[in-house]
C-alpha positions in Angstrom: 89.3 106.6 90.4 90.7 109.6 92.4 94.4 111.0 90.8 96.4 112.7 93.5 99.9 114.3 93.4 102.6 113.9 95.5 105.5 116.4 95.1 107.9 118.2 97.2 108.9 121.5 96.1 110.9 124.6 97.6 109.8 128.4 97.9 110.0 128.7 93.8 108.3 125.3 92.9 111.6 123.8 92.0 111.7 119.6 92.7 114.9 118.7 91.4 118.3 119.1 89.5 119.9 117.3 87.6 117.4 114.2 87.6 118.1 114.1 91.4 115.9 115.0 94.3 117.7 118.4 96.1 117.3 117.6 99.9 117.5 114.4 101.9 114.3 114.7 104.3 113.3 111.0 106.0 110.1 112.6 107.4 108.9 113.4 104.1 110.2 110.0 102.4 108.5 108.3 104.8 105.2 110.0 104.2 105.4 109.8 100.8 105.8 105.9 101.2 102.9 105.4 103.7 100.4 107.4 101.4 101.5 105.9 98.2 101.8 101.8 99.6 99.2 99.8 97.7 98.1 102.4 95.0 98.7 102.7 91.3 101.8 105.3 90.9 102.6 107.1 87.4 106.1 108.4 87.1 107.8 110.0 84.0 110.8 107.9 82.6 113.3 110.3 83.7 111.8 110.3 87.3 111.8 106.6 87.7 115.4 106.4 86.4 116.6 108.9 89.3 115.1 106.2 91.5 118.2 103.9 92.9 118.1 101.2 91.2 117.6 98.8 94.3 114.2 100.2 95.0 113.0 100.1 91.3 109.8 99.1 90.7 108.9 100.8 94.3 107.5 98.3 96.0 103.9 96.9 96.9 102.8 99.3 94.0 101.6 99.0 90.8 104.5 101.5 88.9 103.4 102.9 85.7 105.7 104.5 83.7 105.4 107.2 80.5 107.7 107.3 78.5 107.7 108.6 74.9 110.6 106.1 73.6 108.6 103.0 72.4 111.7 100.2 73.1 112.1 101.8 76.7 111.7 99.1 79.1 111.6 98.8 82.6 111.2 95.5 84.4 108.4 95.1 87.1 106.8 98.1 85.8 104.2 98.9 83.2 105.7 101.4 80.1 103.1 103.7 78.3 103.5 106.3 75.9 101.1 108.8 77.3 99.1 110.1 80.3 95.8 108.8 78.8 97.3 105.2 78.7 98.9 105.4 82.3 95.1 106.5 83.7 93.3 103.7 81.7 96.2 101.1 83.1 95.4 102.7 86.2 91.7 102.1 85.8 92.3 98.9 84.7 94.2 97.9 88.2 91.2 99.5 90.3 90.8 96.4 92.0 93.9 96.9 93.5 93.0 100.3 94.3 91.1 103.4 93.8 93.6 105.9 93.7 96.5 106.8 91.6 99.5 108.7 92.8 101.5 110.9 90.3 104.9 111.1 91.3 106.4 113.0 88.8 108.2 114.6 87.7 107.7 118.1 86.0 106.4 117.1 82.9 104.1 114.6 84.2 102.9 117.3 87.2 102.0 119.5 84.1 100.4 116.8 82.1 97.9 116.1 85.6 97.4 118.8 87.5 93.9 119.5 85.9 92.6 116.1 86.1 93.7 115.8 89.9 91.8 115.5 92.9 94.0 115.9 95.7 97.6 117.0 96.2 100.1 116.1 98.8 102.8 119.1 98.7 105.6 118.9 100.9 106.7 122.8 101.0 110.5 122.9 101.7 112.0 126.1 103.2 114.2 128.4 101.2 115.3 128.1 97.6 117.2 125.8 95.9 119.2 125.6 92.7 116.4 123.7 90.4 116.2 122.6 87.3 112.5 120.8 87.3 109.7 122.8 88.7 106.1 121.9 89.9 103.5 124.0 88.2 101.7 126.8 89.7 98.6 125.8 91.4 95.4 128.0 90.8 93.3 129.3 94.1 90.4 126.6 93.4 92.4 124.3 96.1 91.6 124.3 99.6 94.4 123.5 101.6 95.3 121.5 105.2 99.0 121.8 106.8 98.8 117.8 107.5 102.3 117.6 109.3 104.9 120.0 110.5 108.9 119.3 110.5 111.4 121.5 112.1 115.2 121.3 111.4 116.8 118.6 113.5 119.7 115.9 113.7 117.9 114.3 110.7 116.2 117.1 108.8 118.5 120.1 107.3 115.5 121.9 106.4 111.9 122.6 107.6 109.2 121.6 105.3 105.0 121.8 106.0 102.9 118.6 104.2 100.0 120.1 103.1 96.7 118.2 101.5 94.9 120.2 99.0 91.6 119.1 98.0 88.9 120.9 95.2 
């Protein structure tokens, strides 16, 4: 089973404030859902819940969700209490596929980031005000810019998708 990431992150590794996502990018959104369609994903509870609620569980995936409160429930989706349980779930559903996207967020990046095997980064132009950051990443990554965006009627900001592999 291969464990990717998939984040999107500004100049300073920040992801999010205020259990919200900063920017509105459909180029990015739309990646995110083409490379994550038909795989396992694991999300931490506070990332799922910042997911509107009409696309909760995300669809035509298996969600898996971490969450240390043992009554938390989520419906459609699988609740664990800890990384190692999400991965054997995971496992479990490799049938279905042989990857597993984590999705986030912070905690969960920081929990993963060893064990992955790929990462999807989505680098955002600038700095924004942040509250959740993606952990550094070491230099044992190789790394691909995978798709360009520029600023346009749609976009407010200019991002690079980059793959990095070990």
């Amino acid at each position: 089973m291969d464990i990717k990431l998939i984040v999107a992150h500004d100049e300073n590794n920040g992801i999010g404030k205020d259990n919200r996502l900063i920017w509105r990018l459909p180029a990015d959104m739309k990646f995110f859902k083409d490379k994550t369609l038909d795989h396992c994903i694991i999300t931490g509870r506070k990332n799922y819940e910042s997911i509107p609620e009409k696309f909760r569980p995300l669809p035509d995936r298996i969600n898996i969700v971490v969450s240390r409160d043992p009554n938390y429930k989520a419906d459609g989706a699988i609740v664990v209490s800890s990384i190692g349980e999400a991965l054997g779930h995971a496992n479990f559903h490799k049938d279905f596929s042989e990857n597993v996207f984590v999705i986030g967020g912070g905690e969960i990046y920081k929990q993963t980031i060893e064990e992955a095997d790929e990462m999807y980064i989505t680098h955002v132009k600038g700095n924004f005000d942040a509250d959740v950051f993606f952990p550094e990443i070491d230099s044992n990554w190789t790394k691909k810019i995978i798709q360009r965006q520029s600023i346009d009627e749609k976009h407010l900001y200019e991002f690079d998708i980059v793959k990095y592999t070990r």
